[in-house]
N, C-alpha and C positions, 0 to 999 in steps of 0.2 A: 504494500500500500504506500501511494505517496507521502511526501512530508509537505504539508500545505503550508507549515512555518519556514521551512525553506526556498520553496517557490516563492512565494511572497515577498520577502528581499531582492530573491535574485531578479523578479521579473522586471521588478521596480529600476535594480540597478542597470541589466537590461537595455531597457527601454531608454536611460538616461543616455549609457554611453553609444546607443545605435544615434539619439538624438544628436549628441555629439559631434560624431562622426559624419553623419551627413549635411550637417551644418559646412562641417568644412570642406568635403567634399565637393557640396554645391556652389560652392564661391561666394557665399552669402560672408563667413568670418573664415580666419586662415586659423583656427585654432588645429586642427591636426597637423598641419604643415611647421608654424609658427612657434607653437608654445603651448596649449594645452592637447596636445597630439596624446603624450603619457596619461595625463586622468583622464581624460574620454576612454581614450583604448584600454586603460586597466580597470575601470567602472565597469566596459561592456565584455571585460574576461572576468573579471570577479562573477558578474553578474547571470554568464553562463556557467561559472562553478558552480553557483548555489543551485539556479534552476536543476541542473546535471544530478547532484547529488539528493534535491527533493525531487524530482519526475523516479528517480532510479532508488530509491529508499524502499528496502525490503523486496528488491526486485522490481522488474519492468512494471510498472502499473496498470493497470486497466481502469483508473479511474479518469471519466469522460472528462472530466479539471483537468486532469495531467496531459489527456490526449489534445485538448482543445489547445492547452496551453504550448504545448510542444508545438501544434502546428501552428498555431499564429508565429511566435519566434522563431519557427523555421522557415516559413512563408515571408515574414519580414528580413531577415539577413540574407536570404538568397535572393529577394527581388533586389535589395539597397546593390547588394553583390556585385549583380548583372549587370545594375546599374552603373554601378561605381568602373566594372571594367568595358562598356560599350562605349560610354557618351563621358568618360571623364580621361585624359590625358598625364592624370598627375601618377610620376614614376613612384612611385611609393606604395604604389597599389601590390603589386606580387610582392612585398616584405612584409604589409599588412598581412596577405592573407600567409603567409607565412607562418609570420605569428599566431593565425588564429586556428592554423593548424596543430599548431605545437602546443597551443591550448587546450583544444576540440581532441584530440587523439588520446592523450592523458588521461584524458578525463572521463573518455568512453568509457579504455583499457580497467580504469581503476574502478567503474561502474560493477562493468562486468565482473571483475574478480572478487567484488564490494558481494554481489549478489551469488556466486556460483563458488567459492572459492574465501569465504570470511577471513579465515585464520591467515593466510596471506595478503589481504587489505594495505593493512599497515607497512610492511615493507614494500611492497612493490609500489605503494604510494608515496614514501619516501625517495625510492631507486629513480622514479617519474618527477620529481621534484626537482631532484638534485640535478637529473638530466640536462632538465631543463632550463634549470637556471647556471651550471656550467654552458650550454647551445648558446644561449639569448649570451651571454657574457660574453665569449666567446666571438661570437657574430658582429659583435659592437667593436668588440676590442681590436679585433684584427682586421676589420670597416674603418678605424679610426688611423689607427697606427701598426698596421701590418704593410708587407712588402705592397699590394695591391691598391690600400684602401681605398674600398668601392663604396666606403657611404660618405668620403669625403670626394665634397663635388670639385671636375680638375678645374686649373685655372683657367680662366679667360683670357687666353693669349691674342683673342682676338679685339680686344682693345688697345695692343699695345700698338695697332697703327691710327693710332693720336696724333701722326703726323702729316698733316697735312701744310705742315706747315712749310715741308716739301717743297709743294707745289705753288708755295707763294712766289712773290717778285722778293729778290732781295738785297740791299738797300747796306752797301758797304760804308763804316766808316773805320777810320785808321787811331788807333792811338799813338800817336808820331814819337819816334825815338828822342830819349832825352827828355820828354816832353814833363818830365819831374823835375825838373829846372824851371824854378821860376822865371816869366818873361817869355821862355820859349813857346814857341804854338804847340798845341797839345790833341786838340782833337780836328779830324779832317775829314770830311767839311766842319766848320763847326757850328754854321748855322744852316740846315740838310729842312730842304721839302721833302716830305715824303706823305705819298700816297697812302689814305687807310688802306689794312689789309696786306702792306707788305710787311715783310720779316726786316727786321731792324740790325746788321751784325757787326760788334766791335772788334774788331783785331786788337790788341794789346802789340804793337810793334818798337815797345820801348824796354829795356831788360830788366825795370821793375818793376814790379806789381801793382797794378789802380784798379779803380771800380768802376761802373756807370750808373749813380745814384738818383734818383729823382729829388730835385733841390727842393723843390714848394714843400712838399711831406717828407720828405728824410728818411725818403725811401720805400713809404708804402705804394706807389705808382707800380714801381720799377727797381728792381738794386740785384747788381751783378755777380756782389760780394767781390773777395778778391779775385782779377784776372790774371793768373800768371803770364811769364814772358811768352809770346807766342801764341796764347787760349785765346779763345773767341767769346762771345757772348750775342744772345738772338735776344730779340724782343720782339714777340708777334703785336703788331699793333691794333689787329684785329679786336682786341680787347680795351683798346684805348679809343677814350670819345675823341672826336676832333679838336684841334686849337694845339697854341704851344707850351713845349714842355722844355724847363731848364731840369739839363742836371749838372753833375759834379761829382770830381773823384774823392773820397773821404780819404783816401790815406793822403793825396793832395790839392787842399782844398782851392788853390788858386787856379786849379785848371777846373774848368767850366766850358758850357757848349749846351746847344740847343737844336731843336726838332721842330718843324710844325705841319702837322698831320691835317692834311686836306683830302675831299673826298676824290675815290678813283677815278669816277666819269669824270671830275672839271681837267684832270689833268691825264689823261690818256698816254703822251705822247715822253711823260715823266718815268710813267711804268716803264715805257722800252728803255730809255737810257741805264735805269734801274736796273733791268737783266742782265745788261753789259756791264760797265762799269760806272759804279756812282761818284765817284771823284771827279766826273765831269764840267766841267763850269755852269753847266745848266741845271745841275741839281744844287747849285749852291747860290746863294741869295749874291747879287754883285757887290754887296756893299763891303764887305771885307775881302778885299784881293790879297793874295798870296804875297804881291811884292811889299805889304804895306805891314805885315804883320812883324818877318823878319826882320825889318829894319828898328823895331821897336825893342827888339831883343838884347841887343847890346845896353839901351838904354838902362834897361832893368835887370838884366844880371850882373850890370856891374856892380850895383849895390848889395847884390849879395854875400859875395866875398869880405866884403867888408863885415860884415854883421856876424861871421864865422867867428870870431876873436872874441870865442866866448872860454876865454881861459881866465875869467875869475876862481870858475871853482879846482882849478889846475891850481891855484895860490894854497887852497886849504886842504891838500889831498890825506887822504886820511891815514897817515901812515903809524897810526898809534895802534898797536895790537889788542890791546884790550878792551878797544871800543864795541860796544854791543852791535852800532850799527854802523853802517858803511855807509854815504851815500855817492853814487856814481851819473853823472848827469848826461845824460842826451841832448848836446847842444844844437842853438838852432842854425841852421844850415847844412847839418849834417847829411839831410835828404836829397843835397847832391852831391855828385862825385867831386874826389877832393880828397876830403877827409881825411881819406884814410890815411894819406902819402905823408903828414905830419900824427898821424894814431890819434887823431881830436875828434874820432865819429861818436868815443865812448869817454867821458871826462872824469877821473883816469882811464884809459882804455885797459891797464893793466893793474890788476890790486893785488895785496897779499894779505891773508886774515887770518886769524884762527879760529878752530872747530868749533861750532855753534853758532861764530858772528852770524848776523843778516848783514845783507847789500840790498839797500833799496836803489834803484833807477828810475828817475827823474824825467818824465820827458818834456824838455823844454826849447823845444822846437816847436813848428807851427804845423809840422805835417805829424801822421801815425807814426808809428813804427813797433818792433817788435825785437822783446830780448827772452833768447830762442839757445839752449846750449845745441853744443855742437861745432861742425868746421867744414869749410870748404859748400856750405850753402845746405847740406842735409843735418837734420837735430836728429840726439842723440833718446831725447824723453826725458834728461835729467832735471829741465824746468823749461817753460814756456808762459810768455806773460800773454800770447795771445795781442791784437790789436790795441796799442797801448797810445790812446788820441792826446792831445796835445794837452799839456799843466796833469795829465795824471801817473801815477807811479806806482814799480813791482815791485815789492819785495820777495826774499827765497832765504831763507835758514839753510846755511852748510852745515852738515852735521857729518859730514866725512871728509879726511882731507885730500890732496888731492888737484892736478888740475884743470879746472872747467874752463873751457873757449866756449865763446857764444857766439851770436850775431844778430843782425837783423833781418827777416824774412823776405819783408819789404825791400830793404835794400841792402844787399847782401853783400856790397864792399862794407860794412858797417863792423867792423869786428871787436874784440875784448876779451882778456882771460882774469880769469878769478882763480888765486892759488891758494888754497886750504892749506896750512899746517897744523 
């Protein structure tokens, strides 16, 4: 005879998780796909355990409750079924029914031995247990993290042609050698039409490092970060509204240049020169000619040498041993070549300390720079200050002795050694 307290649970639970289940199915909510996939689906397995064990209590039933009830629950999971595999596409379905086999089969098994077979119940309902919950573990685990895994979805390699940017026009400008000398021209053209829609590319053709920053926000527009010697940098402009744009190199702030972004149709004839080469005079505004720029150079770099004679703190070097701190200054000028042929890029460029001192460095200059151990332009890891912008400064505890060369990233005639004893 059936157990009408255990139908009664299960039908209930049943019914919830078939609800469930078709909810997400039908694309009404993504709860089986999304997130509630495990309590629907473990609702509508629980909920066939209970029915299982009341329908089959004391033996197959003959009661009309138990017969009606069996066929409506069987009549509904094989219509949702059918359904679920004719007119739904979602991959997930042959792992459901999976599952609901590895649920459904158990449960017969253990019916049948329940009724025909007592005294064996209990274990082989444990043996069915353990089964299956090493299978389900099992299935996940090596789904997840096995050689195959087939329940992790592969990558989407096919977004990785995000470049179209390819296919644009593109719109050279030069970062001119030397151009980290104040005075000197720096960026070429340095006031460039350009077409929306073309690719925007900087050459770095100068042997030390700059950026292309967007001046107005300081950098949220646009910012290149560092360009090594030789790197290039794109800027699709595609993304930028029309009108113009100043920017500026942060590691040298005196070098500056501009953009102004016009629509494709007005200027047709800009594009083509663009394909070919953009240093053409027609892509450059006539108002700063080449011959007028260089002539200004002398002007202003003569003042700079002058302003290198920053050997005050060469008067107070710190050659007392027992001082806690060091300090080592970054004078200004130093971010052109020079320097180094007198050792004034680092002020002292050479210290001697003892175990424990710190060396702080000073940057008091007007451009970046960076104090980076190491030799010969590769660091070693033993410290780095990282972009060190003008008035601020590193400090580094030696705590081994020893001795450390460093340099500057940025500009890598910049050199100095720190000798620990």
């Amino acid at each position: 005879m059936s157990n009408w307290d255990l139908m009664m649970p299960g039908m209930g639970l049943t019914a919830i998780g078939i609800t469930g289940v078709t909810i997400a199915y039908s694309g009404i909510a993504h709860t089986f796909i999304d997130g509630m996939h495990a309590l629907t689906g473990l609702t509508l397995f629980l909920g066939l355990i209970f029915l299982a064990a009341g329908i089959l209590e004391g033996g197959v039933s003959t009661s009309n409750k138990a017969k009606a009830t069996t066929l409506v629950i069987l009549g509904i999971s094989f219509s949702f079924g059918l359904a679920a595999l004719n007119f739904n596409s979602v991959t997930t379905i042959p792992t459901f029914a999976g599952v609901m086999l590895i649920i459904a089969v158990p449960a017969i098994v253990i019916a049948y031995v329940t009724m025909k077979m007592p005294q064996y119940a209990k274990p082989v309902s444990i043996i069915f247990i353990l089964a299956v919950g090493v299978a389900v573990a099992s299935y996940v685990a090596f789904g997840l993290i096995g050689p195959s895994q087939y329940l992790v979805p592969p990558p989407v390699e096919e977004e990785m042609p995000a470049a179209p940017v390819s296919t644009a026009p593109v719109f050279k400008i030069s970062i001119l050698k030397d151009s980290s000398i104040q005075g000197n021209p720096d960026y070429d053209p340095d006031m460039a039409q350009v077409p929306i829609g073309n690719v925007i590319e900087w050459t770095n053709d100068d042997v030390a490092a700059h950026t292309v920053t967007s001046a107005a926000d300081a950098g949220a527009a646009f910012d290149s970060s560092l360009i090594s010697a030789g790197d290039t940098f794109k800027l699709d402009t595609a993304k930028l509204s029309p009108g113009k744009y100043d920017y500026m190199c942060i590691v040298h702030p005196f070098m500056t240049a501009s953009f102004e972004l016009g629509d494709v149709t007005e200027q047709p004839e800009a594009k083509l020169t663009e394909d070919a080469t953009v240093s053409e005079p027609s892509s450059v505004i006539p108002e700063p000619t080449p011959s007028e720029t260089p002539a200004e150079v002398p002007a202003e770099t003569a003042p700079i040498t002058p302003q290198e004679p920053a050997e005050e703190p060469v008067e107070a070097p710190p050659t007392e041993e027992q001082l806690a701190e060091t300090i080592v200054s970054i004078p200004a000028g130093s971010s052109v070549p020079g320097c180094e042929a007198t050792n004034e890029c680092f002020i002292p460029s050479s210290i001697t300390i003892v175990t424990g001192n710190t060396v702080t460095w000073t940057n008091d200059d007007t451009a970046a720079h960076t104090v980076t151990s190491g030799m010969d332009a590769t660091p070693d890891g033993t410290f780095d200050s990282s972009l060190l912008p003008a008035g601020k400064t590193f400090s580094f505890k030696f705590e081994s002795s020893g001795e450390y060369p460093y340099y500057c990233m940025v500009h890598p005639w910049m050199t100095g050694k720190v000798t620990v004893e």
